[in-house]
C-alpha positions in Angstrom: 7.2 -43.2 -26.2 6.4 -41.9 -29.1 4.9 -37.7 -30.0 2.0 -37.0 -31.1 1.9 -34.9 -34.2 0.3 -32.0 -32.6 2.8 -32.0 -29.8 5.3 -32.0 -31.8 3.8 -29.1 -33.7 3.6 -27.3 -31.2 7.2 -28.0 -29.6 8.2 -26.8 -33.8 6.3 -23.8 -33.2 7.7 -22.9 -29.9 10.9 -23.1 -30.9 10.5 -21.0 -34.1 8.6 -18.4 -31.9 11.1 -15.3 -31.2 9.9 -11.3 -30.3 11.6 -9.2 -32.6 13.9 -7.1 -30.4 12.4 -3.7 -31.2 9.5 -4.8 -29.6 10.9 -6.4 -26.9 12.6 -3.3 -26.1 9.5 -0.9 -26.1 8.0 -3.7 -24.0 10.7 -3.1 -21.1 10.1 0.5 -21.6 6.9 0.7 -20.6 7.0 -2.0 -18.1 10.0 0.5 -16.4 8.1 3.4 -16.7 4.6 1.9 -15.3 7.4 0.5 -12.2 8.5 4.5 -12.1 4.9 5.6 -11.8 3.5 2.7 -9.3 7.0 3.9 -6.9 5.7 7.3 -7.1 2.4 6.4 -6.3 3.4 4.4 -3.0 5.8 6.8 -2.0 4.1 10.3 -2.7 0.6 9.7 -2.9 -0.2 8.6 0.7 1.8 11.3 2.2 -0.2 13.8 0.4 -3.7 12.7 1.0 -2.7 12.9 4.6 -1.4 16.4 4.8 -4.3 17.6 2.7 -6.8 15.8 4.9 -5.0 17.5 7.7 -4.9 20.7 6.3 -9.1 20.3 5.8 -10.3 19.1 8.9 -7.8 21.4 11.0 -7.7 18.9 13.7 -5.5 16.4 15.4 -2.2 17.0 13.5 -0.2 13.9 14.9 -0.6 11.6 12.4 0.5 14.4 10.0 3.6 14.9 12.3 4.6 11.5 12.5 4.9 11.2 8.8 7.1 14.2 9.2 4.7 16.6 7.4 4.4 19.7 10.0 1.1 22.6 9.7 3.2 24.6 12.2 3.9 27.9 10.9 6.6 28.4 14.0 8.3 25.2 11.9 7.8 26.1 8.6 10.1 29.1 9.2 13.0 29.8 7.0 15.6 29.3 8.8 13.9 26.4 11.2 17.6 26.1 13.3 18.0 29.4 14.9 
């Protein structure tokens, strides 16, 4: 079967086609740190908008609790093991 000349191009061009590696490397940079911010966002971010909503509405603390965030003062102590 025989190429067209555009494919063919094309398969040229392709091959010929390379990211300089200074650019590849800021790339991967930046795709690491947006990674580094998006883990900090999933892990931090829901935890905090509970406790503040928590701390605002004064109320039911269980779901605060069960996340392991406690409002107690009597657990917030300094030395919570005595």
């Amino acid at each position: 079967m025989q190429n067209n000349n555009f494919q063919e191009l094309e398969r040229q061009q392709l091959e010929q086609r390379t990211v300089p590696p200074k650019i590849k490397k800021g790339i991967d940079a930046q795709v690491g740190f947006f990674q580094f911010v998006g883990n900090l966002f999933e892990l931090f971010i829901p935890k905090m908008v509970d406790l503040f909503a928590n701390r605002m509405s004064g109320g039911n603390n269980s779901n605060a609790a069960e996340n392991g965030i406690s409002s107690s003062s009597n657990e917030n102590s300094r030395y919570p093991n005595k």
